[in-house]
C-alpha positions in Angstrom: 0.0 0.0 0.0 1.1 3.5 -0.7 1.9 5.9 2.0 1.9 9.6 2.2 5.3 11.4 3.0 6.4 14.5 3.6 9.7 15.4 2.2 11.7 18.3 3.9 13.0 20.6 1.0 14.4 24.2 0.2 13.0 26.9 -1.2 14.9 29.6 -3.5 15.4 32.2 -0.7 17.1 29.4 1.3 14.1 28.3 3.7 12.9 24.9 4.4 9.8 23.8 2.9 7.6 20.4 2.9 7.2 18.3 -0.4 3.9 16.4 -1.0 5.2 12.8 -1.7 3.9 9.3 -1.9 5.8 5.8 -1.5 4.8 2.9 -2.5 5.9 -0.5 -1.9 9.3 -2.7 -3.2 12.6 -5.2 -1.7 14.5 -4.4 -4.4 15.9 -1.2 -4.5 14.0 2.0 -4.7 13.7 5.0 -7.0 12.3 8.7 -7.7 9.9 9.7 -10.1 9.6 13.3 -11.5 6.2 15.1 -12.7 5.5 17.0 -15.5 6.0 21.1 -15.9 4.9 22.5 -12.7 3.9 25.3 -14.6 1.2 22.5 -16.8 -0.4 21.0 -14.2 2.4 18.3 -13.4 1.3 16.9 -10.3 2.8 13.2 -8.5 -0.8 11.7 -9.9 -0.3 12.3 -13.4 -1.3 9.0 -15.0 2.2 8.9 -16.6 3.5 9.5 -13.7 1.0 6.7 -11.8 2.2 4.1 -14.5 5.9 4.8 -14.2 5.2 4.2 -10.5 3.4 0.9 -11.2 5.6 -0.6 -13.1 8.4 0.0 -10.6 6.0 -1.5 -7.9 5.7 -4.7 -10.2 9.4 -4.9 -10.4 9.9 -4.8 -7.0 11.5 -1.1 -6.7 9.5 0.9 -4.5 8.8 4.4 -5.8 8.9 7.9 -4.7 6.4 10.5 -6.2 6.5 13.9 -5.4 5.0 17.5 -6.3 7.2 20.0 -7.1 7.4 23.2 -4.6 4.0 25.6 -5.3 2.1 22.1 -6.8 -0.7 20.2 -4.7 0.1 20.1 -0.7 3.9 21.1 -1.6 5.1 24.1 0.1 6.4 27.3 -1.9 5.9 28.6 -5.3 5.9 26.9 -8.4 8.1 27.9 -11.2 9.4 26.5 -14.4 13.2 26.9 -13.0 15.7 23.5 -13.3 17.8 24.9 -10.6 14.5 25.0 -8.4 13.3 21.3 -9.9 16.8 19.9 -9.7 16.7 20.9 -6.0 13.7 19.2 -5.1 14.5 16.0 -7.0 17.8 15.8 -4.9 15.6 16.4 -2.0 13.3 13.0 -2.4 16.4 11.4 -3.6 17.9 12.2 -0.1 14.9 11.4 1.4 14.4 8.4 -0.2 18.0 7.2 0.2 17.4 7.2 4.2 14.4 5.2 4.0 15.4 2.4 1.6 18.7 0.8 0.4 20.0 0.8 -3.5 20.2 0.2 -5.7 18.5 3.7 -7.3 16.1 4.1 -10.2 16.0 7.9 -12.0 12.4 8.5 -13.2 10.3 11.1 -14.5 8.0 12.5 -17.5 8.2 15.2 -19.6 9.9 17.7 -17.6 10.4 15.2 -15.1 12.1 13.0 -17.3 14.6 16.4 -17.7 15.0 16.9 -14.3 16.1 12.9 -13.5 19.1 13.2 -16.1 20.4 16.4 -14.8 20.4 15.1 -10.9 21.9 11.6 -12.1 24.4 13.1 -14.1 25.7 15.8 -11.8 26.8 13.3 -8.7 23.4 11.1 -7.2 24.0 7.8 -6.6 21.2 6.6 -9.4 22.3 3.2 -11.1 19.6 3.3 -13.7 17.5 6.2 -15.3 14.2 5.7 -16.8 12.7 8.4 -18.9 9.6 9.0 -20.3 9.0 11.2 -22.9 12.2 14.6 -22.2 11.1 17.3 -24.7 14.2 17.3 -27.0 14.9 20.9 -25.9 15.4 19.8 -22.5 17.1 17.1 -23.3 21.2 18.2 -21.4 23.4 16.1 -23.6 26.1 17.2 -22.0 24.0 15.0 -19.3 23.2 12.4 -21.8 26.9 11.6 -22.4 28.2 11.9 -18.5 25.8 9.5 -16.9 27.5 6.0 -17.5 24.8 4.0 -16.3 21.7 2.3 -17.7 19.2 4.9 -19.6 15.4 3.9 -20.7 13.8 6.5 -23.0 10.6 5.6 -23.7 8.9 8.3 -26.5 5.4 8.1 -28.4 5.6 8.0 -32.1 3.5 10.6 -32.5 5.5 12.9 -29.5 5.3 16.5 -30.9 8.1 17.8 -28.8 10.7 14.7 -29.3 10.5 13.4 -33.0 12.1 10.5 -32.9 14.3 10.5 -35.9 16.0 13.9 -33.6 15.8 12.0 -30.9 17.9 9.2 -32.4 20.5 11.5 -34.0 21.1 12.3 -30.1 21.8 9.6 -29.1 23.4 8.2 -31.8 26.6 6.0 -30.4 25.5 6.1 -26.8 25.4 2.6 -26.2 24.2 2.6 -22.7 20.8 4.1 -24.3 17.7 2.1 -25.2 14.8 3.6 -27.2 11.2 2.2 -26.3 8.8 3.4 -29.0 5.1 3.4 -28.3 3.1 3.5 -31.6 0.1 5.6 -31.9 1.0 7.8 -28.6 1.8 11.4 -28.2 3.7 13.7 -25.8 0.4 13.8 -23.7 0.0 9.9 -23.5 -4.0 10.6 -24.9 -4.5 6.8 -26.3 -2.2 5.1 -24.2 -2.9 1.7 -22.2 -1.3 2.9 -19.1 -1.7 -0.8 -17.7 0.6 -1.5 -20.7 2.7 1.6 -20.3 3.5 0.2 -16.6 4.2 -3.3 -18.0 7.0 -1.8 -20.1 8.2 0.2 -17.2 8.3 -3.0 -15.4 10.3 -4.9 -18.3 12.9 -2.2 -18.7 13.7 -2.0 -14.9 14.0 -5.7 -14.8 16.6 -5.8 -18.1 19.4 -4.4 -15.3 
């Protein structure tokens, strides 16, 4: 069963705040995943989001969902800033890190999915990133190319804001990169079978 968290933070004038955050269950490992644009509505139950988070449960990772500072019962302001996003993905990451042992799934959507690559790349102790849909011009590949482990991208063939032939220019000769193309699905996941989607979230965590 899920549990609802609270997950101490820091706001962009330096105060503490409180996350919104939900765990859910898993023996094998753990791992956080990452909303959507604040700015969009991204909230920790996005049905993305809620299927990335299932298919960890089924592979026996238990996940971390949170809401970004300003979003839901999160304390703050919202804003579009990484720096601020980057800050409160390191802050479940912490949080999560005290509360179960590795190894350490990246997750995330959209935005999210942005947010994961940047924190795994830049020093957290993530063995595996799973990424759902980056918009390509979030997409760091100065990120891309500096995290060495494991990386899941999983992109509609129909995503507006990652076509996949760009997407597969950018990753060309990363070999630690796997592509998962969904057909008929778009950056918003409109038509998707999310009991499917968390199947193939399930799969991919299990291939490490």
């Amino acid at each position: 069963m899920s549990e609802r968290i609270g997950i101490v933070g820091t706001g962009s004038d330096g105060a503490a705040l409180l996350l919104e955050a939900v765990l859910g269950r898993g023996a094998r490992g753990a791992g956080v995943v990452a909303p959507p644009h604040p700015m969009y509505g991204g909230r920790l139950d996005n049905p993305v989001v809620s299927a990335i988070a299932d298919g960890l449960e089924q592979a026996g990772i238990a996940p971390l969902r949170f809401n970004f500072q300003g979003i839901g019962a999160s304390d703050g302001v919202a804003s579009a800033d990484a720096t601020q996003a980057d800050a409160d993905f390191r802050a479940a990451f912490k949080h999560l890190a005290s509360l179960r042992t590795p190894p350490y799934v990246g997750a995330g959507y959209s935005f999210g999915a942005a947010t994961a690559l940047r924190v795994a790349a830049r020093g957290a102790a993530v063995a595996q990133l799973i990424l759902l849909s980056p918009p390509l011009f979030l997409l760091d590949q100065t990120s891309l190319r500096s995290f060495a482990g494991p990386i899941a991208i999983v992109v509609g063939d129909e995503d507006q804001y990652l076509p996949l032939a760009e997407l597969e220019q950018a990753v060309a000769g990363l070999a630690n990169v796997r592509l998962r193309v969904l057909a008929n699905v778009d950056h918003f996941y409109g038509d998707a079978d999310f009991e499917e989607l968390a199947w193939l979230i399930a799969a991919t965590a299990n291939e490490v």
